[in-house]
Each structure stands twice: as structure tokens, then as C-alpha cells.
N, C-alpha and C positions, 0 to 999 in steps of 0.2 A: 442489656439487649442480647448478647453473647449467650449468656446464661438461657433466657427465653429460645433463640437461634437451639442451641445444644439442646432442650426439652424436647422442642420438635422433632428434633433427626432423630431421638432416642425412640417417642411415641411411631415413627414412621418405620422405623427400621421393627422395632416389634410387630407393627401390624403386619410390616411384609413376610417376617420371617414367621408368621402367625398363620400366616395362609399361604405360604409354602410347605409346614409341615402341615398344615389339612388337608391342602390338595395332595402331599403324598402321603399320607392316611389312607385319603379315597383312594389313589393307585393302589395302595399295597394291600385295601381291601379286597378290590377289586379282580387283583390277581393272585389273591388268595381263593378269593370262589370260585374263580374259573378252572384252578388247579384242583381243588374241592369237586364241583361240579364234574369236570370231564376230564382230570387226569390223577384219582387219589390214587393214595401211596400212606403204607404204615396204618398211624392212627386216622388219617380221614377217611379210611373205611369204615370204622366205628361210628365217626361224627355223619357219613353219608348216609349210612346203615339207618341212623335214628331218622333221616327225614321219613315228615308224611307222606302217604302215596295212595290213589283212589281205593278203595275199601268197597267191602258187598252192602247193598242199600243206598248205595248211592240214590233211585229217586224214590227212595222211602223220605229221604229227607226232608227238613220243613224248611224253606227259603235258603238255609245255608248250610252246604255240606259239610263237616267236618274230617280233618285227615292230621290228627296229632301226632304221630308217628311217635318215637322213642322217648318217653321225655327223660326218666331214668338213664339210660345211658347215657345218651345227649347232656345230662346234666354232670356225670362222674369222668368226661375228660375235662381236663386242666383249659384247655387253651380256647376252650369254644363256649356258646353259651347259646338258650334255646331261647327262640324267640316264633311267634305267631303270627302270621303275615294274613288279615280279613284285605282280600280280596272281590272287590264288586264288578261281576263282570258282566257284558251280553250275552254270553253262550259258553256250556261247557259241552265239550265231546268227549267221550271217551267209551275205550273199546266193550261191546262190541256193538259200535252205534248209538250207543246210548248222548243221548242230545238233552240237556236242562238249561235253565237259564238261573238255579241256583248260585247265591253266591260258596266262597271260596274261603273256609280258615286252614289253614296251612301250619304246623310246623316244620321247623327248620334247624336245624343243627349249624350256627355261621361260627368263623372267628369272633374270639371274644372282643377285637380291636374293629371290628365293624360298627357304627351307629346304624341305630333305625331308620336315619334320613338315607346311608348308603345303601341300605338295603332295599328299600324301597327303586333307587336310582337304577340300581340293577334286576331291574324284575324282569326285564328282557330275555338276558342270560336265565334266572331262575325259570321263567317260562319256558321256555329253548330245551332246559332240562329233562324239563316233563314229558316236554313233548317225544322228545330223544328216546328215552327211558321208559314211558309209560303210555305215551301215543294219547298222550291228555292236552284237549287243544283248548286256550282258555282265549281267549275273544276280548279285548279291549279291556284287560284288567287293570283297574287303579287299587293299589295296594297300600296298606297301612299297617306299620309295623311296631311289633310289640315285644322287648324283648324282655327274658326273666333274669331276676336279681339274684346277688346271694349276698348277705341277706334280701329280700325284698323290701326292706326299707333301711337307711343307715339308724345306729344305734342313737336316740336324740338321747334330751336330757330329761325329757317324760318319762323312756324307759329306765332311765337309773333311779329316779324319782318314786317311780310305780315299784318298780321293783325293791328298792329300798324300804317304802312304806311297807310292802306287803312282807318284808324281812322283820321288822319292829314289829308287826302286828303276831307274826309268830313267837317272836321272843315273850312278848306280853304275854300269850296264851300259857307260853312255858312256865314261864316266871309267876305268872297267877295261880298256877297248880301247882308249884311248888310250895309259894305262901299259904295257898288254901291246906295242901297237905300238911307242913309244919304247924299250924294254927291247930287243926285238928287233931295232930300226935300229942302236942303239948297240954291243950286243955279240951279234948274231946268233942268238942264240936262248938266252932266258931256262931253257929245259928242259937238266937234264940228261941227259934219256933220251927219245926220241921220243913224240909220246903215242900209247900203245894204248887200244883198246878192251878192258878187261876184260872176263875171261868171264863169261856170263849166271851162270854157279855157279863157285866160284874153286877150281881146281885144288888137289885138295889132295897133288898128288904135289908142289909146290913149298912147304917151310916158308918160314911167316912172313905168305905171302899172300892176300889175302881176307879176312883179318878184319871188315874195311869192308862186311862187304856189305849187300847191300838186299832180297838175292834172298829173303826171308822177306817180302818184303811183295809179293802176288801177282800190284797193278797196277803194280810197278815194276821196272823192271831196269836196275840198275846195282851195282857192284861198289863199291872204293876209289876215290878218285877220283884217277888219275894225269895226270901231266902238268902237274904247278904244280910250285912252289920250295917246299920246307919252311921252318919262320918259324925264324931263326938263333938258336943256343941260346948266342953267344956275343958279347960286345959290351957296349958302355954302353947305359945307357937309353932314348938317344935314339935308338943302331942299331937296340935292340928293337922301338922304336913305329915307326920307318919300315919296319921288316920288317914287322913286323904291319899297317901301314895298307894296303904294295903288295900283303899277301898279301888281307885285305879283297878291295883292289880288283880284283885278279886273279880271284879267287873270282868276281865280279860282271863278268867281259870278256866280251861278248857275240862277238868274233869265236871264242874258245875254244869257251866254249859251244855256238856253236852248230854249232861242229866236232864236239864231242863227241856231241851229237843225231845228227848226220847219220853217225857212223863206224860203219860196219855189219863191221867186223872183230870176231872172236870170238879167245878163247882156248883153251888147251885145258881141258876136262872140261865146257866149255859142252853144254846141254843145250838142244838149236837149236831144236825143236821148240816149245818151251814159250812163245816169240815169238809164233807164228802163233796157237798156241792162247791167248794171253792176247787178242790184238789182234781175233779173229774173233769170239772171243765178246763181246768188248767192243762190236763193230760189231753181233751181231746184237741186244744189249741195246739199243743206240740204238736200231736199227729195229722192233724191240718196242716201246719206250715212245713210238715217232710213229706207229705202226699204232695203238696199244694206245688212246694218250691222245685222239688225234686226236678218238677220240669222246667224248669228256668233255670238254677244253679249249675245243673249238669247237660250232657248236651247225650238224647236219651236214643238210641236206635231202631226202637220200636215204636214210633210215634201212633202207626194209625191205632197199634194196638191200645193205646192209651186213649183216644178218641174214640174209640170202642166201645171201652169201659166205663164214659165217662155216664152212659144211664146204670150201671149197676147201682143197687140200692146202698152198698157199703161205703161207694166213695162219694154218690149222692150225700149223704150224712154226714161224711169227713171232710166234705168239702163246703161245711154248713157251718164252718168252725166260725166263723165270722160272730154265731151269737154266743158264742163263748165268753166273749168279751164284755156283752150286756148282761150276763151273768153279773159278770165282776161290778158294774154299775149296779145292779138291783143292788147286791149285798152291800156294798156302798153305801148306800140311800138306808138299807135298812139300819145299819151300825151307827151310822152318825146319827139317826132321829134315835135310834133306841137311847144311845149311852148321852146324847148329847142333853135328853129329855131328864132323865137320873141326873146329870150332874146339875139343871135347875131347877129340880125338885129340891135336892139338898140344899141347895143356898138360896131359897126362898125366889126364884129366877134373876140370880144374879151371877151374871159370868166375866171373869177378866178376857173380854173376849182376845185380846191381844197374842195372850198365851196360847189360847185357842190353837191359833194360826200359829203362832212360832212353833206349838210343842209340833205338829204336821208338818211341817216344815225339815222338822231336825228329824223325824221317826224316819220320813222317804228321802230323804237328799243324800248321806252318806252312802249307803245302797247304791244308787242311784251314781254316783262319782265312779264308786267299784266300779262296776258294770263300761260305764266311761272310760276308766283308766284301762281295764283288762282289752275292750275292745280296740281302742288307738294304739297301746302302746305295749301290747302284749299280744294278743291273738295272731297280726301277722306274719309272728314267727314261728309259728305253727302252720303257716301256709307253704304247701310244697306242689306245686300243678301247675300247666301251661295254662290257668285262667287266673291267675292270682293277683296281674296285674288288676283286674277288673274290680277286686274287694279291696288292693291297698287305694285301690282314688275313695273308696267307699269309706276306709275308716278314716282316711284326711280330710275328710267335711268335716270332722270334729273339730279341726284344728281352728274352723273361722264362725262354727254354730255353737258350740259346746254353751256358750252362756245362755241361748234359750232354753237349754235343759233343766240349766239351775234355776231359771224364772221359769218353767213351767208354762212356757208361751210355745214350744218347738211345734205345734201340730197347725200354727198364723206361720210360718214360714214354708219358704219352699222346699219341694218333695227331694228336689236337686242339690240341695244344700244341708239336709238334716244330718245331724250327729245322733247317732244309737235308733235307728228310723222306729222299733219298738216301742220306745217310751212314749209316744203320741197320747198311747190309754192314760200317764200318768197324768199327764197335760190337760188332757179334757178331764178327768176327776179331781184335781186340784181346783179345776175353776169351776167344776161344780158345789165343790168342798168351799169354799169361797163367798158363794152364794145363798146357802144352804142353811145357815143361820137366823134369813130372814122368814122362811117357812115353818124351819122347826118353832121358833121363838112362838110365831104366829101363832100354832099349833098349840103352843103350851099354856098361850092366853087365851087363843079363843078358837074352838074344833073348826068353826064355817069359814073364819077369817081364813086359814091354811090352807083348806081344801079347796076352796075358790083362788086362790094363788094356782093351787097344782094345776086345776081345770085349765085357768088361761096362761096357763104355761103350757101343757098339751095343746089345747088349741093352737097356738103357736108353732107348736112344732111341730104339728100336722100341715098348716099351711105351707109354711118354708121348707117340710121337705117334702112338697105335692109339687110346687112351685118347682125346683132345683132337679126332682126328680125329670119331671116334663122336659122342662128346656133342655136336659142332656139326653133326653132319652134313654132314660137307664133301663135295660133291661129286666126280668122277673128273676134275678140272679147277682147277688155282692158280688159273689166270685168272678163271673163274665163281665160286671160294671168294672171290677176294679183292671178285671186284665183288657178290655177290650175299648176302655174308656179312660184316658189321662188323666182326663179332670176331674172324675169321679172322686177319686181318694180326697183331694186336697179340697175340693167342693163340699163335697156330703159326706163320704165318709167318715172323717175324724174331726168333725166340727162341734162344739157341745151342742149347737141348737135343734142338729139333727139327732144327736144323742141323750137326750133327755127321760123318754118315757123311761125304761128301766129305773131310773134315779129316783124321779121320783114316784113311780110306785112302791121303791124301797121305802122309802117316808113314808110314805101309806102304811105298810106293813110293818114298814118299825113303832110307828104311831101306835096301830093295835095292837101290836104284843107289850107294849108297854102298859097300855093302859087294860089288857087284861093280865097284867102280870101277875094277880094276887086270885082272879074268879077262874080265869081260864076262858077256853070259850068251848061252848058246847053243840056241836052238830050232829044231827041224826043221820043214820046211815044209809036213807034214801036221799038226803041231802047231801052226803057223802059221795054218793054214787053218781048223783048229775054233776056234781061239783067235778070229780076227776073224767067223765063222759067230755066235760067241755072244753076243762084243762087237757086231753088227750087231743082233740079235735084243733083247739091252738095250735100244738105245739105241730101237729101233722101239716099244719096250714103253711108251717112256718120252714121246717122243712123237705115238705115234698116239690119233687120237679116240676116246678111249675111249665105250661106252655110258655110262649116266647121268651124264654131265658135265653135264650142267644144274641136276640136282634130285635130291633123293632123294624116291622114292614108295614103296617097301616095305622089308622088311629086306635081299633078297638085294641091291638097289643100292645101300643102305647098306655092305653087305659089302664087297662089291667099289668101291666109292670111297674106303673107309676101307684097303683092301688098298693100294688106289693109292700115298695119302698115306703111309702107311707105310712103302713098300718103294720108292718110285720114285727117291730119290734112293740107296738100296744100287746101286740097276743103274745109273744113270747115272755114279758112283763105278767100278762095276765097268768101263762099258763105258774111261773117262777112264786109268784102270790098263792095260787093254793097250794103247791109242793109244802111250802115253809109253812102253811096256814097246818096242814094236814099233821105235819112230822112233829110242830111245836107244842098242838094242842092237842095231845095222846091218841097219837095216830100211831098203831101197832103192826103197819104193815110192815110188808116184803121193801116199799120203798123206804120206810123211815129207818128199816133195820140196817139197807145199805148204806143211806147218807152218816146215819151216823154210826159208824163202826169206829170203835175206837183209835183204829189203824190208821184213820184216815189224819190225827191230831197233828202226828210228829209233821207228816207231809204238807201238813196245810199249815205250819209255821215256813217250811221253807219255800212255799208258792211263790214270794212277794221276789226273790231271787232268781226262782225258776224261770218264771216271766221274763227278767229282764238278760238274763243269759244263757235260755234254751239258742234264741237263734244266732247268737256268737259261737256258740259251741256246735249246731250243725253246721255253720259254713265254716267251720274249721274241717269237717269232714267231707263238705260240698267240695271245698278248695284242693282236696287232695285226691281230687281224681284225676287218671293220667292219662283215662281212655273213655273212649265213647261208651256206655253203659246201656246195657238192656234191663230195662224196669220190667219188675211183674209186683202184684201187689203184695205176694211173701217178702219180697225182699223190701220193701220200702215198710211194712211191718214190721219186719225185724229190724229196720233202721231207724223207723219212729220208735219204737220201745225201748234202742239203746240210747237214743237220744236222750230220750224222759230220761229217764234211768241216771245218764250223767247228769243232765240239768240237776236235777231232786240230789245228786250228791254234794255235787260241788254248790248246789244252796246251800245243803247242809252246813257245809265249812264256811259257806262266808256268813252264814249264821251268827254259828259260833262265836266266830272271829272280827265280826264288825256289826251286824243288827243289835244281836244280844245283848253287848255291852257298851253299848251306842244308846240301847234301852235304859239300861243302868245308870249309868252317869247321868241321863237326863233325869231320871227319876230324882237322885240322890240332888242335885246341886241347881235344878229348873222350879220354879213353884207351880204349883196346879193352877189352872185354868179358874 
């Protein structure tokens, strides 16, 4: 009883003396500001210096003013630390008469022993300041305080993990080019066959070949992967494990590797075109999501000028990035029916379909991890700005989503909760990939049986998204549905049932290049001519400005927004069919000479990367703004191009360094399908 008696005084005497040093916390905060605020000395001139204070534009602004004041200096004294203070108020005044009812973000340069609940407590004083100092009269403000870290997050065990891994992955690269190089000094060349560049789609006039491929998955192009040693099926134990260690290490030799990137040789039944059209669209989604985000990431000071702009035809187009995406679906659609059709021709239609699904599985999920691990537990230390807090909650949803990514379910969860918000596209082509079997198969036994599958598969999807359409009222605009509408994205946008047409009229058009893969197909040039007349006429359909893309006011602009979302991806589908129809089957223009340039090879290996860590890599540069920014479309041009630019590098490297030899292994020690 004594013992229990002695427990309790101990827990009570903590508690007290627990909130006696908090309550003198809040004192000693408290009179820390005041001395800050209205009597500095030394260095809180510096730390005063950085606070925010009203700026020109004030009602240029949209809902909420911003006044970041120094964040750089503010962040290089020792003893203080910057924090954000979003303020929602009734009224702001400031000189000379100027009256809004704008809200209020604020920096602030406080003692580092301050919390944000003290800060808040004293908004009194802080208001008092303004008013003193800048004659800025703020009206009923409730304040919410945000302060900056250093680091912005503490160092977990993800990041030694990540970082660890990504240390071994370099070693390997080293160490596999060393063994490639000694292999080759000593007996000349480790290969027993040159290495080629497999074709984009694998020939299937030669048996046996292709099986390996990739070309089902729409940001990747690569075939089997030639040019290693196969691991020796004969030998003692110990020969085994040294085969299998050089083949590892080989797998991982960055001078191969990055041979293999850069071979822009093709085979035959390659499908050349399909390069440019993976790589372009790929580029104009980057520049879509730096036009797009630009205004949401940063906080931009020339708004109306941007609302200006937004009928010019340039950013009309860039901001149409949205069918970029159902690009990637068509190509999809066409790769799996083309190769998947080749590989049951070879085996009389017989497929281990099991492999099917695992060998797709193991090609996107490593990648896929990358991108995961770089974004949680690496990227935020590349954050340096008074918004940073806003992207470390963003990359901590990983920490309770991350497993729908690996099940390929993320795009049936909430918008709120997603880990890598990107990968959505992988999501819905997995489950189209998935299903996709039961068509092609059809297809292979019998033409009417598949093509009536497709039919009430479209009809379906016309229904359901006329349906989804209507009831949200989505406007004649992705762009304005997705910013002007919540439900929009997690409803229709990234749903497969809405996503469909593209898919499968890939199947459609994989279907025929396959089965003219030996006659060709022959059109005449007046047929040529209607043909691309209607295809232009789509694709214009698809992105010109339509009327009520903003809003809907009555029913006929309901009609026709809802006609939009309905039908705009059948014509873009449509227009994407004869592009590939025209380039595959000796079409010698000006477009088939662009899609397929052979420049476009090395980059359209690294697409599948770029996609998933273009927009890690701009909000590593969104995040490190420190001031209010004036946009013009040079600049956000030359910031979309340095974007590409890194994305397509650093794909490059994780190429190299994990797709490539992630390809390898699976090849060497997975059986075919």
C-alpha cells in the first residue's frame, strides 16, 4: 500500500512540475515576443527584419494575400525559426485605404522555444505589431500556425534503408563493370552474339523470339534482354553460384547498361512510330503539370494575368495534357493484343497464364517502390521554403497507403489518403491488364466473339460516364472539372470504367497489325486523305475550347459538357488508330518521319521512370520558393523543359540501375509465360 501511496505522489508531483515548466515556456515565450515585437536589440533586428509586411498587389490577390517576408535570413539565425501564421479574417485595411476581406498568410521570424499553439495565443500582440508598424488593421483574425523544421522531417529508418539500398545499387553497377570489363580483357568478349537492340514489338516471323517482352507495358520499351551469358546449367555447386553471382553482377554493369539505353538500332516488325508517340506525350504531360500546377504550388502574383491567358491557343493545348494519358492507354491496348496474340500463335493457344500476371507484376513494381521510397523518404530533404510543411503531410500518406500501390488498387481509395498521387495511371492499366486476356483470347479464336466483347464494353462506358458525367455536372473541360469539382477526379476521372475507349481500341489496332503482319495493308491516297481530314477533325474536337467549359448555367450546357465527357476520349481513340494505321503501314510522311526518329528510342526506354518521378522532382523546385513569383509563359517554359530534361535524366539512371537489371534477372531465372 506504501509502495502504491509513493507511485502516486511521484506521478503528481511530475504532472505539476510538468505544467509549471509549460506555463513558464508560454511566459518566457511570450516575453520573448514582446521584446522581439516592440523592443529588439542585436540580432532581433535580423529576426524582425525577415518578418512579412503588406506588399504591392495586395488586391490583385485571389482569396489570400500572401506576405512571406525573409525566409533565408529568418532561417540562418541560430535561435529562431520561421513559421506561417494562415490567418482567416473579416476585414483587412491597409494604407492607403485599401479595404479586402482577403484572407492572411503571414511569415514570421519567432524564438525557436515558441510552439505553434503559443503562437497562435498571442496573435493579439502580433496584430498590435502591424498595426503599430504598417497601419494594417486585421478584423477578427483566427490564426493557424505553421512552423519550419530543420530537418523537415526527423531522419527515420526508411531513410537509412532507402539510402542504404540505393548505396548497394551503386556498388553493383561498379562492381558489374568491373567484372564485365575483366571478362572482356581476358577472353575478349564475354557475349556470344553481338548485342542487339530488340525490336520495340518482337518479330514474330522468327520462332522462339520475344517472349521477354515489355512492350505490353506502354511507358516501356524493351523486348528480352540480349547480350549477357546465360547462368550454366551444368557443373558443381560452387560453378553454379559463381555463375549466378557474375550473372547478378553482369545484370547490374553499368557500361552495358548504359550501352543498352543509348542503342537506337530496331528489329524487324518494330513498330518505330510508337517511340515518338510514347516520348511526346510523355513530354507534353510534364508541361501540362508545370503550366497546370505552377498555379497551385506557388503562390503567383500576377493572377489576372493568368486568367487572361487562359483563352490563348498555347496554353488551350497544354492544358489538354489530361489526353496524354489515354495515349498511354491506346499503346497499352495495342502492345498487349499485339505480343500477347504472337505468343499464342507459338504455342498453339496455349499460355501459362499465371506467368503472364507475375512476369507484369515484377517488370512495374520495383520502379514503382523507387519512386516510393525516393518520394517519402528522400525528396523532403531537398525541401527548403515556407510551404514545405504542406508537401511533408503529403509525402506521409505513404506511410498508411503505400500497400495499395503495391496492389495496384490506389486510384478505389481516397484522394486524401494516396501515397505517390501519380501512379493512379498504373492502377487503372494493371486492371485493365488483368482483364485483357479474356478479349485478346476471344480475338484469337474467334474475330466476332472479341469485337462484340469491345462493343459492350464501350457501350458501357458511354453509359456510366453520360450518367457520372450529368449528375456532377461536369463541365466541357478535365481541367475546370478536376479544379472546380472534388468529386470529379475520384468519381470519373481515374476510374477504369470511364477509362476504357483508348484500351481497347488499342486491341482493335493491335488485333490488325497483327494479323496484317505478313500482307501489310494497302490504302489509297484519296483514302488517305479522308482518312487524316477526319482524324484532324477528332482530334480538333478533342482539344479546342469548347463553350461552357467553366460552368454549367442551363440544361443545353449541361448537354453538351456531358456530350463532351462522354464521347471525347472515342475521338481521340479514334484519331490515335489512324496515326499508327498510317506510320505502320508505309506511310512516308512528315508525321511518320517525326514519330519515328530514331532519337526518340533511348527516351522512350526511360518514359516508364519519367512518369513516375517528373512530379517529385518539380515539387522539389515548387517547394523551394521563398517568394511570391510573377508567372509569364517564358518562364514556366523554361521551367517545363528543365523539368523534362531532369525527369528523362535521372530515369536514365534509375534505368540503368534498377529497370534494366530487374529485366535481366527476370529473364535469366523466371520461366516464359
Amino acid at each position: 500500500m506504501a509502495l502504491i501511496i509513493k507511485l502516486l505522489l511521484g506521478y503528481i508531483i511530475v504532472g505539476i512540475w510538468s505544467y509549471v515548466c509549460r506555463a513558464e515556456d508560454g511566459t518566457r515565450c511570450e516575453q520573448q515576443l514582446e521584446q522581439l515585437l516592440f523592443n529588439p536589440t542585436g540580432h532581433q533586428l535580423k529576426a524582425l527584419d525577415s518578418f512579412g509586411r503588406p506588399e504591392a498587389g495586395f488586391l490583385n490577390s485571389q482569396n489570400t494575400a500572401v506576405w512571406y517576408g525573409h525566409y533565408s535570413e529568418c532561417s540562418d539565425l541560430k535561435e529562431y525559426r520561421y513559421c506561417l501564421m494562415d490567418m482567416d479574417v473579416d476585414q483587412v485595411v491597409i494604407p492607403p485605404g485599401i479595404t479586402s476581406d482577403s484572407n492572411i498568410r503571414w511569415g514570421i521570424c519567432v524564438p525557436e522555444n515558441c510552439t505553434e499553439g503559443e503562437i497562435n495565443s498571442n496573435i493579439d500582440m502580433l496584430l498590435d505589431y502591424l498595426l503599430k508598424n504598417f497601419n494594417a488593421n486585421l478584423s477578427n483574425a483566427t490564426p493557424s500556425s505553421s512552423c519550419v523544421s530543420d530537418p523537415p522531417l526527423p531522419y527515420s529508418t526508411g531513410f537509412y534503408v532507402t539510402a542504404s539500398v540505393a548505396g548497394i545499387l551503386f556498388a553493383l553497377t561498379v562492381l558489374g563493370s568491373i567484372v564485365d570489363t575483366l571478362e572482356v580483357t581476358s577472353q575478349g568478349d564475354i557475349l556470344d552474339t553481338p548485342m542487339e537492340q530488340p525490336s520495340t514489338i518482337p518479330s514474330t516471323s522468327t520462332p522462339g523470339r520475344g517472349d521477354e517482352t515489355r512492350e505490353d507495358i506502354p511507358l516501356m520499351a524493351e523486348k528480352g534482354i540480349e547480350g549477357y551469358g546465360e547462368p550454366e546449367a551444368n557443373g558443381g555447386c560452387l560453378s553454379k553460384l559463381k555463375s549466378a553471382l557474375k550473372d547478378i553482377l553482369l545484370a547490374f554493369a553499368l557500361n552495358r547498361n548504359l550501352a543498352k539505353l543509348m542503342n537506337v538500332q530496331e528489329g524487324p516488325g518494330a513498330i518505330s512510330c510508337l517511340h515518338g508517340m510514347r516520348v511526346l506525350s510523355m513530354i507534353w504531360i510534364i508541361v501540362g503539370h508545370v503550366f497546370d500546377s505552377d498555379l497551385r504550388r506557388i503562390v503567383v502574383l500576377n493572377t489576372s494575368d493568368i486568367r487572361q491567358s487562359r483563352g490563348f491557343l498555347h496554353r488551350i493545348i497544354l492544358l489538354q495534357y489530361y489526353v496524354g494519358v489515354d495515349t498511354f492507354f491506346f499503346l497499352s491496348g495495342v502492345l498487349v493484343c499485339y505480343t500477347t496474340l504472337g505468343k499464342l500463335n507459338r504455342n498453339d493457344g496455349h499460355l501459362r497464364w499465371h506467368w503472364f500476371y507475375i512476369h507484369r507484376y515484377i517488370r512495374l513494381t520495383p520502379l514503382l517502390c523507387t519512386a516510393i521510397a525516393f518520394h517519402r523518404f528522400i525528396a523532403p530533404y531537398f525541401y527548403d521554403g515556407p510551404e514545405i510543411n504542406a508537401q511533408v503531410h503529403i509525402v506521409q500518406l505513404c506511410d498508411s497507403s503505400w500497400w495499395a500501390n503495391l496492389l495496384y488498387v490506389q486510384n478505389f481509395i481516397s484522394l486524401s489518403k494516396r501515397c505517390l498521387h501519380v501512379s493512379w495511371y498504373l492502377a487503372v492499366d494493371m486492371q485493365f491488364f488483368v482483364f485483357s486476356p479474356i478479349i485478346v483470347y476471344s480475338l484469337y479464336r474467334k474475330t466476332s466473339l472479341g469485337l462484340g466483347q469491345i462493343g459492350i464494353l464501350l457501350l458501357v462506358n458511354v453509359t456510366v460516364t453520360a450518367a457520372l458525367s450529368w449528375q456532377l455536372r461536369t463541365p466541357a473541360s478535365i481541367h475546370d472539372s478536376i479544379i472546380n469539382n472534388p468529386d470529379y477526379f475520384y468519381t470519373v476521372y481515374d476510374k477504369p470504367y470511364t477509362r476504357m475507349p483508348p484500351y481497347l481500341f488499342g486491341i482493335m489496332i493491335g488485333y490488325l497489325l497483327y494479323e496484317r503482319r505478313m500482307n501489310g495493308l494497302s490504302v489509297s491516297p484519296t483514302m488517305s486523305y479522308l482518312c487524316w481530314a477526319v482524324a484532324a477533325l477528332l482530334a480538333c474536337l478533342v482539344l479546342a475550347p469548347w463553350p461552357y467549359s467553366a460552368e454549367i448555367n442551363d440544361t443545353l450546357a449541361q448537354v453538351i459538357s456531358t456530350g463532351y465527357q462522354t464521347l471525347y476520349r472515342l475521338a481521340w481513340s479514334g484519331f490515335l488508330l489512324w496515326v499508327v494505321i498510317f506510320c505502320h503501314f508505309g506511310g512516308n510522311g512528315l508525321v511518320n518521319t517525326i514519330l519515328s526518329w530514331k532519337a526518340w528510342i533511348p527516351l522512350s526506354r526511360a518514359t516508364y521512370g519519367a512518369y513516375l518521378l517528373h512530379l517529385i522532382l518539380a515539387r522539389i523546385f515548387w517547394y523551394n520558393h521563398i517568394q511570391v513569383e510573377y508567372v509569364s509563359t517564358i518562364l514556366q517554359t523554361v521551367t517545363a523543359m528543365g523539368v523534362a530534361t531532369l525527369a528523362y535524366i535521372v530515369a536514365g539512371m534509375v534505368y540503368v540501375a534498377v529497370e534494366l537489371p530487374v529485366a535481366r534477372l527476370e529473364q535469366l531465372y523466371l520461366p516464359k509465360p
